[in-house]
N, C-alpha and C positions, 0 to 999 in steps of 0.2 A: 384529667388528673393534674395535679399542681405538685412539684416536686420543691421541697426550699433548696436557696442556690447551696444552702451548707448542706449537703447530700452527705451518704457515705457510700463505699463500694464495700461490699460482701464476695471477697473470691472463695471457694470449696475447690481444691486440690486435691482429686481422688483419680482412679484408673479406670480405663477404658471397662474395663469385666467384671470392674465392681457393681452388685444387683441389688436392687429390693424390692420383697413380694415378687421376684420372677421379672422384675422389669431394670432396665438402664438406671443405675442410679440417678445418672446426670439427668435422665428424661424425667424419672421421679421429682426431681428437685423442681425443676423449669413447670411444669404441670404445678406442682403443687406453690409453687412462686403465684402460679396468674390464677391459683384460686385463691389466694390468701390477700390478693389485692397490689402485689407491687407492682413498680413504676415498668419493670423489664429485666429480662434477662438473655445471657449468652454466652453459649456453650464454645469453648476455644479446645480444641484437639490438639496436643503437641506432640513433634514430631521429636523428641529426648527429653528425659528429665531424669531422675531418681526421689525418693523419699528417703522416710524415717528408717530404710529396710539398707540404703545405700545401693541398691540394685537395678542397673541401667534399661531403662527403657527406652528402646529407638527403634524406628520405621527406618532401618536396610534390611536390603536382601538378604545379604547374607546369619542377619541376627533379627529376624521379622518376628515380633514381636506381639502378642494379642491383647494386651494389657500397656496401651496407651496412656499417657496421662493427658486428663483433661480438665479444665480447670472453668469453673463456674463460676460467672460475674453479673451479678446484680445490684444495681443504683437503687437508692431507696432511702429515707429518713433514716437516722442509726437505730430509732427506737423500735421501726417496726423491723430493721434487720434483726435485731438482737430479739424480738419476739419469733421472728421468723425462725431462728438459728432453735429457741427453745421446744419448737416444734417438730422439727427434724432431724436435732442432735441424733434421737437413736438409731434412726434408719444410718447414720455415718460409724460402719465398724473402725476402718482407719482413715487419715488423712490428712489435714490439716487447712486451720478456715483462718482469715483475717477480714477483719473492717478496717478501713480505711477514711481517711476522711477527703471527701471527692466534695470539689466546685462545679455545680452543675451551671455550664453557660446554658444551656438549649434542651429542651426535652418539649416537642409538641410532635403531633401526627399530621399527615397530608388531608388535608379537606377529601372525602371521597369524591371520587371524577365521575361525573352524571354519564349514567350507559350511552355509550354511541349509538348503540343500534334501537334507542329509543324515540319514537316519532311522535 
């Protein structure tokens, strides 16, 4: 797949216990990313943040938290994020999404490595 170097970036800022149909938001999102054909995507877990709610979320002990925030990033043409975005809006209750406009230097895969244990 051929990505143009004027890319955009798609982040989804939502929380760790956010679900849809019974599954990971964020898992939803990524599955449905590499059926719908984009270039890739990657799930970033953070360790504090807050939102729209101003309400702090952070991984200590002492205020252990199950409702991490994680934030969703996918390279990809604007056109087909913004198609991508029109697909999935519903499944997103709260959260908040930006495009950005991202220079792709590099985006190719490793040649697969021919089996060793082939004779």
């Amino acid at each position: 797949m051929n990505l143009p170097i004027e890319g955009s970036l798609l982040r989804i800022f939502i929380g760790e216990s956010d679900k849809y149909h019974g599954k990971p938001l964020y898992e939803w999102i990524v599955l449905r990313a590499r059926e719908e054909g984009l270039a890739g995507a990657t799930v970033v877990r953070g360790l504090m943040g807050f939102g729209a709610h101003s309400r702090i979320h952070t991984f200590k002990v002492e205020r252990l938290s199950i409702d991490l925030p994680i934030v969703v990033e996918i390279v990809d043409a604007q056109g087909k994020l913004e198609a991508f975005m029109a697909t999935i809006g519903d499944a997103l209750a709260e959260g908040l999404v930006t495009i950005e406009k991202a220079t792709v230097w590099l985006y190719k895969s490793r040649a697969p490595e021919p089996d060793q244990g082939a004779a």
